[in-house]
N, C-alpha and C positions, 0 to 999 in steps of 0.2 A: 133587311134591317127595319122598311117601316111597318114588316107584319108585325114583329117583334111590338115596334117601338107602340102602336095602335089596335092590334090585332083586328078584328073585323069592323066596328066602327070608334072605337074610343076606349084606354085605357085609361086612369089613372095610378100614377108613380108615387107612391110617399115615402118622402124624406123624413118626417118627423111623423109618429102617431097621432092623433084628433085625440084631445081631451076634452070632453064636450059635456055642459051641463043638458042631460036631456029632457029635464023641466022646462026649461027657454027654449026658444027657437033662435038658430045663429048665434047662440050662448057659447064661447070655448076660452079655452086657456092655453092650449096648446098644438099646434100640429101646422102640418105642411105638405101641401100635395100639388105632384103637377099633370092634369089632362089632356091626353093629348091627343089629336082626332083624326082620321082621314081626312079632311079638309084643308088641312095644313094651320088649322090653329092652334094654340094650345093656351091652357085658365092654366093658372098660378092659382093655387088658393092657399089659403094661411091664415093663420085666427091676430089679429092683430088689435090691442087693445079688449080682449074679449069680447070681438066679434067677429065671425069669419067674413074673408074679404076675397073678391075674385076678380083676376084679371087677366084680358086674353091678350096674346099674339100670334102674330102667325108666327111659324119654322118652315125650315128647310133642309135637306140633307144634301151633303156636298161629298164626294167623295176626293180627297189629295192623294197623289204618290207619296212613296209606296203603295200601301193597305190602306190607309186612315179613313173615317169616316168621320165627317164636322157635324155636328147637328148647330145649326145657324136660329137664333130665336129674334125674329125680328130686324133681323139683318144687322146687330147689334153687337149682340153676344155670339159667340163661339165656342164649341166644345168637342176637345176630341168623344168619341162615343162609343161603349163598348157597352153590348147587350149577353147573358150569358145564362142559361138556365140552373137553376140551383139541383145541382146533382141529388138530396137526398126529398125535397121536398118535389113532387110532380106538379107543374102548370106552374110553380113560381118563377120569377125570372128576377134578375137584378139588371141596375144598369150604374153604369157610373159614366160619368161625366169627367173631364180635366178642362179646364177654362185656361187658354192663352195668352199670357202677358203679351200686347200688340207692342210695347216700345224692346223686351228682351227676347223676343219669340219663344219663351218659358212656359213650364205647368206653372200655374199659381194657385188656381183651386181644385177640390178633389170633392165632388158631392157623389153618395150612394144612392141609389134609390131602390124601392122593392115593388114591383106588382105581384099581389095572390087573385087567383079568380077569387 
């Protein structure tokens, strides 16, 4: 899972597309992406107020009984994690995430994400 998740040093995962003025530098409107490194860190980045903004944590992967695999962001957050190659497109992959209600032990969130080389 963490070749998947990093492949040989660093992927990034986007959530949302970069709407980017490319006249400006750090100029956007819109987008969201998460990198994530063999080192075990990973940047958040996301255009916030139009301008892009980065921020790192570290992860970790945990595997629970059954199958399950948690991807853990800062010891904080929780996520079941499921990585899967996109059958018609080659090299792309998706991932999705489910985030854990800690008081109902429930999904409560459902993020997609996509890497293309």
């Amino acid at each position: 899972v963490k070749n998947y998740l990093v492949g040989e040093q660093e992927r990034e995962w986007i959530f949302e597309s970069f709407d980017v003025d490319m006249s400006l530098p750090n100029k956007c409107y819109s987008g969201g992406s998460f990198i994530f490194t063999k080192n075990n860190t990973v940047k958040f980045r996301n255009c916030i107020d139009n301008k892009l903004s980065d921020k790192e944590f570290s992860w970790k992967l945990n595997f629970k009984k059954p199958h399950h695999i948690v991807l853990s962001i800062q010891n904080d957050e929780d996520y079941f994690i499921n990585i899967y190659e996109d059958p018609d497109r080659e090299g792309v992959l998706w991932m999705e995430l489910t985030s854990i209600d800690g008081e109902t032990n429930r999904f409560s969130d459902f993020y997609q994400l996509i890497y293309t080389p």
